[in-house]
C-alpha positions as CSV (number, residue, x, y, z in Angstrom):
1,X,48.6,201.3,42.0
2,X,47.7,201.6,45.6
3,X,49.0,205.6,46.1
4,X,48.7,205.0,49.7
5,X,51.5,202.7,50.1
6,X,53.7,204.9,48.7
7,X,53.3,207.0,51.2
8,X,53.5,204.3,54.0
9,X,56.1,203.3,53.1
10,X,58.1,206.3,52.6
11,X,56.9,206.8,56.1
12,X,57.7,204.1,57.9
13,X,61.6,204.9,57.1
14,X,61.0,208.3,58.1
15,X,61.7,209.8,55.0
16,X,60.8,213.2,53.3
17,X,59.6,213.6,49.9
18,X,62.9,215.4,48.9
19,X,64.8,212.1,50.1
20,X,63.2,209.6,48.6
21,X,63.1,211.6,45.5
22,X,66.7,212.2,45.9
23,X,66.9,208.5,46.0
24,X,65.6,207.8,43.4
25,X,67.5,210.5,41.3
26,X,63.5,212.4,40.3
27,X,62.1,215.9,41.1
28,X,60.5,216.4,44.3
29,X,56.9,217.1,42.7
30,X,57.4,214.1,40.5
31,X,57.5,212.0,43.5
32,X,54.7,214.2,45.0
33,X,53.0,213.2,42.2
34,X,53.3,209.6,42.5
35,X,52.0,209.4,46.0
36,X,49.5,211.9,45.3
37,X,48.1,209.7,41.9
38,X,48.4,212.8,39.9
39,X,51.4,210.9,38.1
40,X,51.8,207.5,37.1
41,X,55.2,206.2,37.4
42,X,56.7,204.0,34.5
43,X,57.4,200.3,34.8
44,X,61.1,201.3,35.4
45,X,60.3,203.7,38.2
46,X,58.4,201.5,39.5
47,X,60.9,198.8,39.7
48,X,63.3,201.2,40.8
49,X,60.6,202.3,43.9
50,X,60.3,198.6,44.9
51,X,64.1,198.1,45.6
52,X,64.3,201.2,47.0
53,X,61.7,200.0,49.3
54,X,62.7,196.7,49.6
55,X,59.7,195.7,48.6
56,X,57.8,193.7,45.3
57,X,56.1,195.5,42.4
58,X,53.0,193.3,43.0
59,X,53.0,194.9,46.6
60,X,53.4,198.7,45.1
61,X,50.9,197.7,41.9
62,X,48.3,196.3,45.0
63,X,48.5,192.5,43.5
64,X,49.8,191.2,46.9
65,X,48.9,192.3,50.4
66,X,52.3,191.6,52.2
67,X,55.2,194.0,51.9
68,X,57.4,191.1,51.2
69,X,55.4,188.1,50.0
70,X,58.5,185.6,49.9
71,X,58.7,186.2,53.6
72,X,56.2,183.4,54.7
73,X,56.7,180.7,51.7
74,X,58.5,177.7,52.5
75,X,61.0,177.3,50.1
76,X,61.0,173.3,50.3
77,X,57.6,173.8,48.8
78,X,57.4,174.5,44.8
79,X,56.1,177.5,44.0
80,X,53.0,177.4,41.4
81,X,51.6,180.2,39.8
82,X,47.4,179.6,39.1
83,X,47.1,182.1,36.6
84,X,49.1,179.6,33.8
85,X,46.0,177.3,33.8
86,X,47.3,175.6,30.6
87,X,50.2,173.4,33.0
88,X,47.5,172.7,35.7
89,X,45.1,170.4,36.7
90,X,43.5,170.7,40.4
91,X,40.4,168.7,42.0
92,X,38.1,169.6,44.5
93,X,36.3,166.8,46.5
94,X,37.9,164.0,43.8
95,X,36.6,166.0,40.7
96,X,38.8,167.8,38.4
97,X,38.2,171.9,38.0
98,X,37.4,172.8,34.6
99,X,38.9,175.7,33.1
100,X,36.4,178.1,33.6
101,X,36.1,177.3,37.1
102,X,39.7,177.7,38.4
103,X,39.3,181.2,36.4
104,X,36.3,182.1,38.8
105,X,38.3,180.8,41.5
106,X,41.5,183.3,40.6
107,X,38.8,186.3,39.9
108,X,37.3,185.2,43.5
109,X,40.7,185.6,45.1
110,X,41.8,188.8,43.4
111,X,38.6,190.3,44.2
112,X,38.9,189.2,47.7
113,X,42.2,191.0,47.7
114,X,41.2,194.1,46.2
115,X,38.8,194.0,48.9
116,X,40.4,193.3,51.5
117,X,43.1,196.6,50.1
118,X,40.1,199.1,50.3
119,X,39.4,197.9,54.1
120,X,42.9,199.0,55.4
């Protein structure tokens, strides 16, 4: 989880600790604790932080970089998702990708990411 976009968030509706706890029906120092890292929330608090946010899990887990990753997709276009590489097949330059390389490719861009997430 990326603790400081908890916080950022929180902050850019210019709430306190006590209110967002509040809205999300938890202690104070529980939610502390969240944006601090000394607590890890569960999958349902999580969830439950994301709407409150109006914002994705992936974006509170650090998996996306945009606060709302629907926001730029064109919904005429079909949305695929690379990770279920059994229902794929991609080419580069005319040649089919095996396997192994459109996992290197998915470890290249979630690296990229994670990078990119330590920069800001």
């Amino acid at each position: 989880m990326i603790l400081n976009r908890l916080t950022t968030l929180r902050k850019s509706k210019g709430w306190s600790l006590q209110y967002a706890a509040d809205r999300l029906g938890i202690a104070k120092s529980t939610y502390a604790g969240y944006e601090s890292g000394h607590r890890r929330p569960s999958l349902e608090a999580i969830a439950q932080i994301a709407d409150l946010f109006d914002t994705s899990t992936d974006y509170i887990l650090g998996r996306v970089n945009h606060q709302d990753p629907q926001s730029d997709v064109d919904p005429s276009v079909p949305f695929m998702e690379l990770t279920d590489l059994s229902y794929l097949n991609l080419s580069v330059d005319g040649l089919s990708l095996s396997k192994e390389e459109m996992q290197q490719f998915i470890a290249f861009i979630r690296a990229k990411r994670q990078l990119e997430d330590k920069a800001t």
